[in-house]
C-alpha positions as CSV (number, residue, x, y, z in Angstrom):
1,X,118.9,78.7,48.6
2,X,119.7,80.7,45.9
3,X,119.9,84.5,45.4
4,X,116.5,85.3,43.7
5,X,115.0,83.2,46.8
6,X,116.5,85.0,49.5
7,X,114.9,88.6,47.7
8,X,111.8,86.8,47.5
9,X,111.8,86.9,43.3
10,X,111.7,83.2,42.8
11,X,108.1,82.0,43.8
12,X,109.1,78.1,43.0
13,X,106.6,78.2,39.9
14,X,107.4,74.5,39.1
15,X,106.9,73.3,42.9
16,X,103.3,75.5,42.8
17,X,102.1,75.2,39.3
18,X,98.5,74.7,38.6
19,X,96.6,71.8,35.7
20,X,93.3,71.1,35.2
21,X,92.3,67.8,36.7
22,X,89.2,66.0,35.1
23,X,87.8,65.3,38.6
24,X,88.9,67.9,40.8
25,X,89.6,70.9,38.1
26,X,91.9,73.4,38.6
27,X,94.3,72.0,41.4
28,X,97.9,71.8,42.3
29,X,99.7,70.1,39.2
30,X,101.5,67.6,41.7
31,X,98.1,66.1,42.7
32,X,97.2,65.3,39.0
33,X,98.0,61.6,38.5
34,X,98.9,59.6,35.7
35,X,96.8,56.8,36.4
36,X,94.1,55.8,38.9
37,X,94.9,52.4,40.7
38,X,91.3,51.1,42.5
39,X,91.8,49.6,46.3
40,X,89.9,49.1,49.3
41,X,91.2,51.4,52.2
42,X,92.5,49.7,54.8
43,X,92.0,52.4,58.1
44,X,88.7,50.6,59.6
45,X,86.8,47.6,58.6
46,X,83.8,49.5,56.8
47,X,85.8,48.7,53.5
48,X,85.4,51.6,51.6
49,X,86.5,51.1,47.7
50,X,88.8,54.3,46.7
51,X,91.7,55.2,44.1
52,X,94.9,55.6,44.7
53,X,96.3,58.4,42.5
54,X,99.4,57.6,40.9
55,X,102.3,60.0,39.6
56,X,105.7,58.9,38.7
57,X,105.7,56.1,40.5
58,X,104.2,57.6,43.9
59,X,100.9,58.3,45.4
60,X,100.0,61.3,45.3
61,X,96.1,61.7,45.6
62,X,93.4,59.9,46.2
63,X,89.0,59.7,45.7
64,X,86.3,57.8,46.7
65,X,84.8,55.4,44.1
66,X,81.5,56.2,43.2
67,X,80.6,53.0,41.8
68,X,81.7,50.8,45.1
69,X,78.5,49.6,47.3
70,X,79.7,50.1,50.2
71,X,80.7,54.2,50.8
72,X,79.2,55.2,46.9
73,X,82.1,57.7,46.2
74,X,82.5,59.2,49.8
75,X,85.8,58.9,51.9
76,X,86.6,60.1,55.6
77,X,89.1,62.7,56.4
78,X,91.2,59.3,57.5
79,X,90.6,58.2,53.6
80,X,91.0,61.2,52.0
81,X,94.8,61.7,53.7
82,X,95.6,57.7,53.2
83,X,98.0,58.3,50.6
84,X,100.4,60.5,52.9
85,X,101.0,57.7,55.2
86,X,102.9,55.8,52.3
87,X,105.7,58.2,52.9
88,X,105.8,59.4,56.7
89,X,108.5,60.4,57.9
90,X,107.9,58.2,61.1
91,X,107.1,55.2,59.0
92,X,108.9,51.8,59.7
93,X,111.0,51.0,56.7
94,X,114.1,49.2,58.1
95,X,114.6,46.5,60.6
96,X,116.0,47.7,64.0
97,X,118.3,45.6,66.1
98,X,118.5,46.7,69.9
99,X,122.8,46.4,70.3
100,X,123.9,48.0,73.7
101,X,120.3,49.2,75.0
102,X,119.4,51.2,71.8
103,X,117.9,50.5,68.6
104,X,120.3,50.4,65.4
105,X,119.0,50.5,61.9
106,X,120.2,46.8,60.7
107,X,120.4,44.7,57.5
108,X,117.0,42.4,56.8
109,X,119.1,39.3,56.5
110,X,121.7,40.3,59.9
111,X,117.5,41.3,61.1
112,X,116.2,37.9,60.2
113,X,119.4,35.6,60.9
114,X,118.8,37.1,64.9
115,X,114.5,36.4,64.7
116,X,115.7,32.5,63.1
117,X,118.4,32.2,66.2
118,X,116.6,33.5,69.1
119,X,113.3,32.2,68.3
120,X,115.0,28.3,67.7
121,X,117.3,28.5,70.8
122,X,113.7,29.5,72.9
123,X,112.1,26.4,71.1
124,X,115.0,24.0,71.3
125,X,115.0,24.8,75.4
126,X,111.1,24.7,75.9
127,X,109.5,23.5,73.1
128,X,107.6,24.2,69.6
129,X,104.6,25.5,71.2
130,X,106.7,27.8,73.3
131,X,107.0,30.4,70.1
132,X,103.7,32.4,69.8
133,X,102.8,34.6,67.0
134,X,100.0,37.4,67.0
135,X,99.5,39.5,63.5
136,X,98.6,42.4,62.6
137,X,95.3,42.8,61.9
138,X,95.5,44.8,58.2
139,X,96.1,41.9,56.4
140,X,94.3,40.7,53.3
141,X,92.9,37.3,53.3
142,X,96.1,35.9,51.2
143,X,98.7,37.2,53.6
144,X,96.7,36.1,56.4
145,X,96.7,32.4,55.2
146,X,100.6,32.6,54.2
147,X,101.4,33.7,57.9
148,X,98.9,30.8,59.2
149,X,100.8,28.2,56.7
150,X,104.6,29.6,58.0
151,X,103.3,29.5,61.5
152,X,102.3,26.2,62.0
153,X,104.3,24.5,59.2
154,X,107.5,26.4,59.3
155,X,107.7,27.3,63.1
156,X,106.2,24.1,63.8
157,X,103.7,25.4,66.7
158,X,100.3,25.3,67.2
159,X,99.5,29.3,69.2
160,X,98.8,31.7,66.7
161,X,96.3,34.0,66.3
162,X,95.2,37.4,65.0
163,X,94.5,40.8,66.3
164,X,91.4,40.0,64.4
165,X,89.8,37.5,66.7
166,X,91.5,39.0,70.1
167,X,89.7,42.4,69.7
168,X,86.2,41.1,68.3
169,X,86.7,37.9,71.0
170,X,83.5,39.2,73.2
171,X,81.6,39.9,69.9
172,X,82.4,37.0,68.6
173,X,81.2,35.2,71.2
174,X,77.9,36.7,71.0
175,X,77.5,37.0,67.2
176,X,78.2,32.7,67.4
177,X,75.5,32.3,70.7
178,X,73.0,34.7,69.4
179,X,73.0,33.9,65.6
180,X,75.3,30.8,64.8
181,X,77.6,32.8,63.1
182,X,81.5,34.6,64.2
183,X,80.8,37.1,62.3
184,X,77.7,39.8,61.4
185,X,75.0,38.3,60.1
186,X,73.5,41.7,58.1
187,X,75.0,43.6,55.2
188,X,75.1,47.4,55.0
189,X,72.2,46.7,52.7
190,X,70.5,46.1,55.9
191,X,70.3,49.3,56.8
192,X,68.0,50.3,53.7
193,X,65.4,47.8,54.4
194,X,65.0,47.9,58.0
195,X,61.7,49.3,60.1
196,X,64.3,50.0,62.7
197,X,68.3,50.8,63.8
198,X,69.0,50.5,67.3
199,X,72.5,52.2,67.6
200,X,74.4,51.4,71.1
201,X,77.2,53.9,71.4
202,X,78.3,54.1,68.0
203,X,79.3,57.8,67.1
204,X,79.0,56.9,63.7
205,X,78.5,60.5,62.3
206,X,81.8,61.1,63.5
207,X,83.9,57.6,63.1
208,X,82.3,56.0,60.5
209,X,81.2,59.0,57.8
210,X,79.4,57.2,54.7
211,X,77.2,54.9,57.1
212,X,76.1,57.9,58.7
213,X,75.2,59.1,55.9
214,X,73.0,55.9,54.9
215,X,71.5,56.6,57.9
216,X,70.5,59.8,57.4
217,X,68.8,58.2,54.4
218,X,67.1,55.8,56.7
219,X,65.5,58.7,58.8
220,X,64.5,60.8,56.1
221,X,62.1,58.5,54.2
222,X,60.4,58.1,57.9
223,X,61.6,55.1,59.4
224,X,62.5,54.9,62.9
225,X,66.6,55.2,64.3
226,X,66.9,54.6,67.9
227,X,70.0,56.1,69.5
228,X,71.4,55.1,72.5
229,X,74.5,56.6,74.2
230,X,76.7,59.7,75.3
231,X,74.6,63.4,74.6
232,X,77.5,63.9,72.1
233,X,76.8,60.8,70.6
234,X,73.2,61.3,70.2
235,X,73.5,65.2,68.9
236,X,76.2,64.5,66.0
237,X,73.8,61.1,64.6
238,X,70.9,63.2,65.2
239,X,72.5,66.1,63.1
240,X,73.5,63.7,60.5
241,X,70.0,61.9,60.3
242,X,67.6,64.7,60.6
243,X,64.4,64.8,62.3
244,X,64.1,61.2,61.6
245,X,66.1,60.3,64.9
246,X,65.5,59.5,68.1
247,X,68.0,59.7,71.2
248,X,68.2,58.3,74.6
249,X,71.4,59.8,76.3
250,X,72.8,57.3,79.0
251,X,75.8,57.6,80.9
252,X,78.4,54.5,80.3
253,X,77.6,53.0,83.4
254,X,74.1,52.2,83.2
255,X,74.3,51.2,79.4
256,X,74.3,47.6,80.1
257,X,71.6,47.9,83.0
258,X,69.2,49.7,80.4
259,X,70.0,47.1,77.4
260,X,69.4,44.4,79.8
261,X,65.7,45.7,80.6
262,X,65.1,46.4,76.9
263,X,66.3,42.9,76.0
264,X,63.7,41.7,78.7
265,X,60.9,43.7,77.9
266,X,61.9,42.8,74.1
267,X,61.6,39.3,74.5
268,X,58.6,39.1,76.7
269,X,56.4,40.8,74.5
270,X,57.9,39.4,71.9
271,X,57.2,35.7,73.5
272,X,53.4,37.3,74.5
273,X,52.4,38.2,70.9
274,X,54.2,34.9,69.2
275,X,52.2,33.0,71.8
276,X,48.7,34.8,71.6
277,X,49.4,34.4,67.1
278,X,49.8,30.5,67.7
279,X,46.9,30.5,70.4
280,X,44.8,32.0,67.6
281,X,45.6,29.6,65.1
């Protein structure tokens, strides 16, 4: 520190110098980038389309794009503060080696030469299939089907699978039983044209931002939005959607009894009035 810092003269002008951004305006000149690069961000699975603001070779900002279906220019707090995670502190950006009961910082080839040793001695003793790999789920579709190919062609075994499929299993599951498909049928586009939304336990006012604010949308040209969960579930969609919505606070335990009775009294009726329209006809 030198001595104009230590009287408090020197106010770091070039650290806290101001520019005139054509999207934010005045603003700190180390947030104005030189270019915007356009990506998806990769927090949650909504898949909202943002830029990454680029300076010198670093991110150093970033916005919502306002031209991207999906979030129309609108980004979470999570979204908004993506950019600092490229250079945490805590991030992972070496290989560690555990030598003596504590992990040491180590080459990526002495890193991968161990992963190639240990993981063909296991095989060699028990097997191909006794090597099991589990990936991340943040992948993009190319990386996912590189990992698949080096899996089963390089390791030679046949177990591997994604975070992906092992946290949506049970939905899965009922996606493929109840509409033929492993995954969601709808589109967010959904959510515009139908007479009704049934939320179970989604706080999406406070986890998923820009489809909270479709909904609001939804509620305020007069269509129905059913809400079913915790009270703090129910007041922050309701605040979000307006008069529009309507709650039914339930505690966690009896969510499933109460789905169960509206999925019964659903399908009856449903099964009365289909069979009275045919009886009709």
């Amino acid at each position: 520190m030198n001595f104009r810092r230590k009287l408090g003269l020197d106010i770091l002008p070039e650290k806290y110098a101001y520019g005139e951004d054509p999207h934010y305006g005045h603003t700190s000149e180390q947030k104005i980038p030189d270019r915007w690069v356009p990506t998806t961000c990769g927090y949650c699975s909504v898949g909202c389309g943002m830029f990454i603001g680029v300076k010198g070779g670093r991110a150093v900002t970033v916005r919502g794009n306002q031209n991207h279906p999906v979030n129309l220019g609108k980004l979470c707090p999570k979204g908004l503060s993506e950019h600092y995670t490229l250079e945490a502190p805590n991030r992972a950006r070496y290989p560690l080696l555990r030598k003596n009961g504590k992990l040491v910082p180590v080459s990526w080839d002495e890193a991968l030469d161990t992963m190639v040793e240990k993981f063909r001695a296991t095989q060699e003793r028990y097997g191909p299939d006794a090597l099991g790999v589990i990936s991340t789920g943040q992948l993009v579709t190319e990386e996912f089907y590189a990992l698949g190919k080096l899996v089963q062609l390089g390791f030679g075994t046949k177990n591997y699978d994604g975070n992906t499929t092992l946290c949506m299993a049970s939905a899965v599951s009922g996606y493929k039983r109840s509409f033929g498909s492993d995954g969601p049928p709808g589109s967010y586009e959904d959510l515009q044209k139908a007479d009704v939304i049934f939320l179970i336990g989604a706080n999406i006012a406070d986890m998923r931002i820009s489809k909270a604010d479709d909904l609001a949308r939804v509620a305020r040209i007069g269509k129905d939005f059913l809400i079913t969960g915790e009270t703090g579930i129910k007041n922050d969609l309701t605040a979000a959607a307006g008069a529009g919505a309507r709650g039914a606070p339930v505690k966690d335990s009896s969510v499933l009894e109460r789905q169960n009775g509206r999925a019964r009294l659903y399908f009856r009726q449903r099964f009365l009035q289909v069979h009275a329209y045919k009886k009709r006809g």
